[in-house]
C-alpha positions in Angstrom: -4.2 -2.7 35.5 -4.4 -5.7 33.0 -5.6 -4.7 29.2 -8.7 -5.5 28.0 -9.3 -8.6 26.7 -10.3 -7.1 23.5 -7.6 -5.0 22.8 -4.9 -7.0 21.0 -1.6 -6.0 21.9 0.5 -4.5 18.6 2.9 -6.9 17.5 6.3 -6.7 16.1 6.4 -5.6 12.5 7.6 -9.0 11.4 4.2 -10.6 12.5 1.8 -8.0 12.1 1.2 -9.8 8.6 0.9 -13.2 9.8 -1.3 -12.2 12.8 -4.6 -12.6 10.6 -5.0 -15.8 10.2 -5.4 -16.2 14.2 -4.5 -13.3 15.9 -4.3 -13.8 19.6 -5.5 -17.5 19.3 -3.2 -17.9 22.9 -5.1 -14.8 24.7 -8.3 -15.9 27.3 -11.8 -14.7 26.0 -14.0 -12.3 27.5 -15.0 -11.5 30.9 -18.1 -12.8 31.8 -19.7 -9.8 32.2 -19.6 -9.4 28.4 -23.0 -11.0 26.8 -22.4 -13.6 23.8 -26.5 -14.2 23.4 -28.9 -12.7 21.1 -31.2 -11.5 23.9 -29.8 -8.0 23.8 -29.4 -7.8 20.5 -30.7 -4.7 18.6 -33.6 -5.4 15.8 -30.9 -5.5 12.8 -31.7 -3.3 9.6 -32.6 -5.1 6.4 -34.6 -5.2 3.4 -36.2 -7.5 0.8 -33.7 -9.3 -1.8 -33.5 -8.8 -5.3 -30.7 -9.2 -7.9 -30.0 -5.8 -7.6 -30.1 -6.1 -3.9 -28.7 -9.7 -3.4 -28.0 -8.9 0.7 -31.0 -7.5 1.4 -29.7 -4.0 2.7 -33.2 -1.6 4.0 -32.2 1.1 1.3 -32.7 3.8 3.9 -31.0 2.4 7.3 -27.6 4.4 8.5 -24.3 3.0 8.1 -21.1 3.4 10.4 -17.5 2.2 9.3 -14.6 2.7 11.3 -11.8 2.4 9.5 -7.8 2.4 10.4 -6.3 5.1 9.4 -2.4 4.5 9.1 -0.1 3.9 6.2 -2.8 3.3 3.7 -4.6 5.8 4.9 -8.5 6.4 4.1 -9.2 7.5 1.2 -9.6 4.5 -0.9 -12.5 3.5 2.2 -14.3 6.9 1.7 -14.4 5.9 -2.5 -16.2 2.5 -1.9 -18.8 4.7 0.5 -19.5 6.7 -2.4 -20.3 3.6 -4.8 -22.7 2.4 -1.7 -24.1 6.0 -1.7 -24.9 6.0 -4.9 -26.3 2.8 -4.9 -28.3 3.4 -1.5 -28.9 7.3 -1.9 -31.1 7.2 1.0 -28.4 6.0 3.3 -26.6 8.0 5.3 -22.6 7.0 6.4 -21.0 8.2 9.1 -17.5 7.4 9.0 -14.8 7.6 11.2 -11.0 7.3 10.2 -8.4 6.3 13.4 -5.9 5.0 14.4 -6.5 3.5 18.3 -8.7 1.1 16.9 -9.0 -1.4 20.2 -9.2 1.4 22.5 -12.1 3.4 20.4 -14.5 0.4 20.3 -13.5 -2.2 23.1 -16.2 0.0 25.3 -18.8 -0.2 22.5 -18.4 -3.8 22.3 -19.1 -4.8 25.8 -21.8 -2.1 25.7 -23.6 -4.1 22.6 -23.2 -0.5 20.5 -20.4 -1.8 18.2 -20.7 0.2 14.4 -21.3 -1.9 10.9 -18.1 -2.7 9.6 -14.8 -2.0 10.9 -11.2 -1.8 9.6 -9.6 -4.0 12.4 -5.8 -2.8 12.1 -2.8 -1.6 13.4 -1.9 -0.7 17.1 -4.1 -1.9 19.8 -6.6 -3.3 18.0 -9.0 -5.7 18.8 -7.9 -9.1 19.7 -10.0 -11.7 16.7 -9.7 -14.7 19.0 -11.9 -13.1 21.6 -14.5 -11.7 19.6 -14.7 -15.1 17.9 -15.3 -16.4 21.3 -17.7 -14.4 22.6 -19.7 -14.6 19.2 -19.2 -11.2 18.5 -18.4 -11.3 15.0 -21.0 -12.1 11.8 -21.2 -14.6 9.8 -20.0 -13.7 6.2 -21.2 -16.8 4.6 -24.1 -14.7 2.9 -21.0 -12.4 1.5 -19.2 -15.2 0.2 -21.6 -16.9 -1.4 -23.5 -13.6 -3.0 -23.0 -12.2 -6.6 -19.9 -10.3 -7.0 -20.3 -6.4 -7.5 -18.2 -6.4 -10.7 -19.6 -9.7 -12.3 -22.9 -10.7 -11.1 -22.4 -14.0 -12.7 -19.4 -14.9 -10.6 -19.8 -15.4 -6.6 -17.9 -12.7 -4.3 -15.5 -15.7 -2.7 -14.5 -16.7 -6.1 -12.8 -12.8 -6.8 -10.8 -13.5 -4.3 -7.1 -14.8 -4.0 -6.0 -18.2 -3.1 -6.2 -18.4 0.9 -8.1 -15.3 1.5 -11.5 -17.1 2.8 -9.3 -19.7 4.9 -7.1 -16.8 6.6 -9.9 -15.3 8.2 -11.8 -18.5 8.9 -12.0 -19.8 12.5 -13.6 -23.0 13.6 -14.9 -23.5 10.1 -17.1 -20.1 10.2 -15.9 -17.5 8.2 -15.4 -14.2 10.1 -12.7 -11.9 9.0 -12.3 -11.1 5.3 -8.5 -9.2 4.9 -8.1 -6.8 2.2 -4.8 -7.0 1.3 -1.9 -9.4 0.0 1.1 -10.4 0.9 3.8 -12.8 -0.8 7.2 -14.2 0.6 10.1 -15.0 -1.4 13.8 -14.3 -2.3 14.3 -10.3 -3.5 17.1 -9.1 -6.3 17.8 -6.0 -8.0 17.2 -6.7 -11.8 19.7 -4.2 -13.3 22.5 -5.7 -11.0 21.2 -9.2 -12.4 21.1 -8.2 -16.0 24.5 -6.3 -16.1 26.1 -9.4 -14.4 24.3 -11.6 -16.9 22.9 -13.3 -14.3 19.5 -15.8 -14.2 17.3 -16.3 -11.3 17.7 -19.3 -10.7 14.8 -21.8 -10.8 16.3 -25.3 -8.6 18.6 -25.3 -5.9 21.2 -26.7 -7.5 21.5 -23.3 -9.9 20.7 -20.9 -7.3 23.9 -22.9 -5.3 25.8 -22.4 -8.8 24.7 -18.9 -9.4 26.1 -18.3 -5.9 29.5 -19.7 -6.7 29.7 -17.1 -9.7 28.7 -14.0 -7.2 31.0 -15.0 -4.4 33.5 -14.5 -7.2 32.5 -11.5 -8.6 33.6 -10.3 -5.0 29.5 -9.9 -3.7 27.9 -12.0 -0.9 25.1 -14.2 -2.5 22.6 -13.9 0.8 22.5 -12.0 3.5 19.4 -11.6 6.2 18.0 -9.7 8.8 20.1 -11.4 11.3 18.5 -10.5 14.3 15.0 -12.2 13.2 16.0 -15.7 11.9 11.8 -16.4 11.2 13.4 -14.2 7.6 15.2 -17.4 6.6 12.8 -19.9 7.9 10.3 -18.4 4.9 12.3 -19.7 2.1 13.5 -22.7 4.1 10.0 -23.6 4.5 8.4 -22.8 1.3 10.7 -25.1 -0.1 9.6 -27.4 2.1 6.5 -27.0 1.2 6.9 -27.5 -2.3 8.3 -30.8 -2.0 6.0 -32.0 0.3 3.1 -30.1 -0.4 -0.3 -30.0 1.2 0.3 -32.9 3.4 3.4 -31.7 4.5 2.2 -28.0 5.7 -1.2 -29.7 7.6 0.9 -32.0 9.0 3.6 -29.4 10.6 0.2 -27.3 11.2 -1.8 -29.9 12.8 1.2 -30.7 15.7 1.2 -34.7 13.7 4.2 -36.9 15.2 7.1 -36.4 13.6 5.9 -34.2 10.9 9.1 -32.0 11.3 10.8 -34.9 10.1 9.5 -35.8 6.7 12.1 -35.4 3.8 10.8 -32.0 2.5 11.5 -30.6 5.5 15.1 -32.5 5.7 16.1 -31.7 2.4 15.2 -28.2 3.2 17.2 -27.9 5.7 20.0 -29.4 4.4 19.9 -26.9 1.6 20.1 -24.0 3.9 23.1 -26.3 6.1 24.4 -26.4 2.5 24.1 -22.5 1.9 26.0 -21.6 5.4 28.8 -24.3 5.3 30.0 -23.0 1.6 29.9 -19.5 2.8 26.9 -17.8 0.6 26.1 -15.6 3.3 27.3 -12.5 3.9 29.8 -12.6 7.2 27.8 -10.6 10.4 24.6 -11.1 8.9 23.8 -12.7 12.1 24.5 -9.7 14.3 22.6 -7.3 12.0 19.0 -5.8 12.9 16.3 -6.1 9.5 17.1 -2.3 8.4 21.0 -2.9 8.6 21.0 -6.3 6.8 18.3 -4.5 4.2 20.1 -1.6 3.7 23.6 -3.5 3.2 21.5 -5.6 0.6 20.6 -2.2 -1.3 23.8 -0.9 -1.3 25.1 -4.3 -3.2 26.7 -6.3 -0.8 24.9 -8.9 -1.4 22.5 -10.1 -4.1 19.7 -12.5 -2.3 17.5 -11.2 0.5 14.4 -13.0 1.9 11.5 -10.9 2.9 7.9 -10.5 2.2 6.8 -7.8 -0.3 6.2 -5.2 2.5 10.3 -4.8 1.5 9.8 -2.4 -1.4 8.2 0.4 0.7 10.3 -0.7 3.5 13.4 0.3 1.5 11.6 3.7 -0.4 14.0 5.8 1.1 17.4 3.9 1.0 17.4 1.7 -2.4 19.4 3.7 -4.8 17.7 4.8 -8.0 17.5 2.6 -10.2 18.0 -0.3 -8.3 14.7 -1.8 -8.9 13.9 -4.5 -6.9 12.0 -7.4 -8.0 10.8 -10.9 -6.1 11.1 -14.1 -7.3 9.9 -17.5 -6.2 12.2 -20.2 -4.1 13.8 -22.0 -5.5 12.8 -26.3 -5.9 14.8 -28.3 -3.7 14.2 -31.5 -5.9 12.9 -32.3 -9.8 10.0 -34.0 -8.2 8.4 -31.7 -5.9 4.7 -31.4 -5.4 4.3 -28.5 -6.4 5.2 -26.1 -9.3 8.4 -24.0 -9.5 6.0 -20.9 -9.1 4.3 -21.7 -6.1 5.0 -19.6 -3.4 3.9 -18.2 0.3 1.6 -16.0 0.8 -1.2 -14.8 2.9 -4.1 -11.7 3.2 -3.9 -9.3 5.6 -6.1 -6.1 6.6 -8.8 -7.4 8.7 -12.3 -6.3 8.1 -14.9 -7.5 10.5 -18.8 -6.9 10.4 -20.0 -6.8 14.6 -22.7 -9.5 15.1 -24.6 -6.7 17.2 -24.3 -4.0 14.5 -27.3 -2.2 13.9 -27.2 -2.7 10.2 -24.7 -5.9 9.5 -26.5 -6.3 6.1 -25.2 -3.0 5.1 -22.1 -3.6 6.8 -21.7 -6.8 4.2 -23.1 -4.9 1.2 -20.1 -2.3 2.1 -17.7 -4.8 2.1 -18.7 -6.3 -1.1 -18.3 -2.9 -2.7 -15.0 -2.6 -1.2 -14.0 -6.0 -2.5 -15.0 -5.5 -5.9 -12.4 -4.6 -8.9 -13.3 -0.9 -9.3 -11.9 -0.1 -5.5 -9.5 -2.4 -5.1 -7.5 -0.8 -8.0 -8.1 2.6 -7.0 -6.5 1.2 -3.3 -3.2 -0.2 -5.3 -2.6 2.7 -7.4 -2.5 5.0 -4.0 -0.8 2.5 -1.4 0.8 0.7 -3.5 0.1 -3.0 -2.3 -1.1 -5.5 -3.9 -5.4 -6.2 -2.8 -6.2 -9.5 -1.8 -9.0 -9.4 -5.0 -8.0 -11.4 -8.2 -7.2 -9.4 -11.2 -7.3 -6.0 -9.5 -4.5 -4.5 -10.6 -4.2 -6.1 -13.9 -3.2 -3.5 -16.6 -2.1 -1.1 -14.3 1.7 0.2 -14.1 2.9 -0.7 -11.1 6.9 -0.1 -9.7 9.1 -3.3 -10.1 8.8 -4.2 -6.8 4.9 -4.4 -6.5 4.8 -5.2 -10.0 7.0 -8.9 -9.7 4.7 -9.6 -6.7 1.8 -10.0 -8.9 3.0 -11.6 -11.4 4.4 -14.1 -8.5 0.6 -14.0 -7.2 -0.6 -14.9 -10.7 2.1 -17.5 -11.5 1.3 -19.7 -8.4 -2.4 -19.3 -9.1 -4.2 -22.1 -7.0 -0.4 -23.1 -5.3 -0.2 -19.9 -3.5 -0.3 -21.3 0.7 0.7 -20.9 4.1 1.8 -22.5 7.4 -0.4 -21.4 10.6 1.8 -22.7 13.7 3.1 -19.2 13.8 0.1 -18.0 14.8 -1.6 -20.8 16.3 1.5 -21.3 18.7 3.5 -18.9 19.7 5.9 -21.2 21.4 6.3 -23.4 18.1 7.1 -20.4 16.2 10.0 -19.2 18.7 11.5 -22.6 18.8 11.3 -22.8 14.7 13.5 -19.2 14.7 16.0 -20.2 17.4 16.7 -23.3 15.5 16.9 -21.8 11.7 19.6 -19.6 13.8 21.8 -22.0 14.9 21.3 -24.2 11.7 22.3 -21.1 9.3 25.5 -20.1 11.4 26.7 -23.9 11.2 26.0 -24.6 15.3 22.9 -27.2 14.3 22.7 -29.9 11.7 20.0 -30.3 9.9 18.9 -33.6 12.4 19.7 -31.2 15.1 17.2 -28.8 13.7 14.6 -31.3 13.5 15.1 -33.2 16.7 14.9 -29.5 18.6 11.9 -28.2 16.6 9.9 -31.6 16.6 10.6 -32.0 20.7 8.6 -28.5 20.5 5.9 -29.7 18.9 5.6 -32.6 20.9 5.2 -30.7 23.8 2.8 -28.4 22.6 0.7 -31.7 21.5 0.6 -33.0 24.8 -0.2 -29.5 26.8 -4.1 -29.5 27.6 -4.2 -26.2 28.1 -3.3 -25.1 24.8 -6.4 -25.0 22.3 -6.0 -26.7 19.0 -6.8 -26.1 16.1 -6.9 -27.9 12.6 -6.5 -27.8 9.0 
């Protein structure tokens, strides 16, 4: 029997985090005998608006939030349903923490009986793509453009980081608002740094000097999770991006002719040619899985790893104590790049969706806002540890080194925090950019090589009707 078109199927976990910004966008949308129109729509719950009340929420109406329960847990959801509590003491929240997300509400869906607000994570859940189809989803422009909870002087898109409102945007309507952060960049342990005397470097031509001095103090300067090249295309790409900039990620993102041939993207990869051919990376690391490449890394074999900074928790149970891992930026290809040193990748993740056939969506938005506001999101980093997708949330805290150097990467690259989409938008794209990276990095592609088979990809992709397109 064929899965619901609903339920998106759970993805590896190097894409889970880069499945938000389109997840499923290749998947068909729903059967027809699930309604899109408003004529079975239940009378939604709302109230009068009023500074204090800038949504609108009927004081007294029920509210329902599903949330998934997994690593993170739900606690920190239960907290923001206490602040709406007390705001709305004649509400009344029923909520439900699991983990089989897809399977639990595909049937409520097609049924039209879908709750307020739900947390749309982990395994199984529900596919984004075909809910946007089938106009299933609410509209959070009213969110967006309402007062913040913390500040009411400051709008609610404006608390949050760079990207977030575009990640969950499809079509131009915004959707899906994700409540956590991710960054990508190249990971070190500090004390090995500072007893070597060792800086991080800032160009490419220090880091390529830097690694001349740890080949010989008898360590590999690089190793990576061999198995899944899409580890190496992260820096390769960010410092792509960088020299480029904007242009150069709409134009790989938007399928444009020969976009994988514009100099950022040559120089990149004749950085990382560069990288292999002297020998910076560790022997094997192509035959080596993400946790044997990792955990080589933390035993000191080799000082540079690229990963996003899911790699701290990743690695709770084999870094050594003391080995405090921190993330820095890639480095700048050229002395005239685009953008800033700082600048770096990175994207929201955690999807939260209000159902356009909720019986109280306002409330479902109020919730959200709460949830989104300072108060919560710090009480969510202290427990799990992650960095929220709000601005200044965990500001003043203590954090561990690992969390704490992805902040201070967040708040370095400001405004030049971005991201590439053709991972998401096309699946095909995405292989073809990991199978080249591969050869390239073991010396069986030139950098030409790695262009000519990547943009023959896109070419293809371009032409294909079938595929939808999307823009940026």
């Amino acid at each position: 029997m064929n899965p619901s078109p609903f339920v998106q199927p759970y993805p590896t976990r190097r894409t889970v985090l880069r499945s938000v910004v389109a997840a499923g966008a290749a998947l068909p949308l729903l059967s027809a005998c699930v309604t899109s129109g408003d004529d079975d729509k239940p009378a939604a719950a709302s109230g009068a608006k009023s500074a204090a009340n800038p949504l609108g929420v009927k004081e007294d109406a029920p509210l329902e939030v599903v949330i998934f329960k997994g690593g993170y847990g739900d606690d920190y959801a239960k907290k923001a349903e206490g602040l709406y509590t007390q705001k709305f003491p004649k509400a009344t929240i029923d909520h439900k923490g699991i983990q089989k997300v897809g399977e639990a509400l595909q049937p409520r869906f097609v049924a039209n009986t879908p709750p307020d607000v739900v947390d749309n994570t982990g395994a199984g859940r529900l596919d984004l793509a075909t809910l946007v189809g089938a106009k299933q989803l609410t509209s959070l422009s009213d969110l967006l453009d309402a007062p913040s909870f913390d500040d009411p002087a400051v709008k609610f898109r404006d608390t949050l980081l760079p990207g977030v409102v575009e990640d969950g945007t499809f079509d131009a309507a915004p959707l899906v608002l994700n409540f956590t952060y991710t960054a990508w960049g190249l990971w070190y342990s500090k004390p090995l740094f500072a007893s070597k005397g060792w800086t991080y470097p800032k160009t490419w031509d220090e880091m390529i000097a830097l690694c001349a001095t740890i080949k010989a103090a008898g360590i590999a300067p690089w190793t990576y999770q061999g198995k899944y090249p899409e580890y190496m295309n992260d820096p390769l790409l960010s410092m792509a991006a960088k020299t480029g900039g904007t242009d150069l990620i709409k134009a790989v993102d938007n399928l444009q002719p020969n976009a994988w041939k514009a100099d950022g993207l040559k120089a990149a990869a004749e950085a990382f040619a560069e990288l292999a051919a002297k020998g910076y990376i560790m022997s094997g690391s192509e035959a080596l899985s993400h946790t044997e490449a990792q955990a080589a890394w933390c035993q000191g074999k080799a000082a540079f790893i690229p990963s996003g900074s899911w790699l701290e928790a990743e690695q709770k149970e084999v870094a050594p104590k003391g080995f405090d891992m921190v993330m820095g930026a890639v480095p700048a290809r050229t002395g005239a790049d685009k953008m800033g040193a700082a600048a770096i990748q990175a994207a929201s993740s955690e999807s939260f969706i209000v159902p356009a056939k909720a019986k109280n969506p306002t409330g479902g938005l109020e919730y959200l806002r709460i949830l989104f506001s300072k108060q919560s999101a710090r009480s969510f980093a202290e427990s799990a540890g992650t960095l929220p997708a709000i601005a200044g949330a965990t500001d003043g805290l203590t954090l561990s080194s690992g969390l704490g150097s992805t902040r201070d990467a967040v708040n370095a690259a400001g405004k030049e925090a971005f991201t590439y989409r053709f991972r998401t938008w096309y699946t095909p794209l995405a292989k073809a950019v990991d199978d080249a990276t591969g050869e390239l990095i073991n010396k069986r592609a030139t950098p030409a090589e790695w262009a000519d088979r990547i943009q023959k990809a896109a070419d293809a992709l371009a032409k294909d009707s079938s595929v939808k397109k999307y823009t940026r």
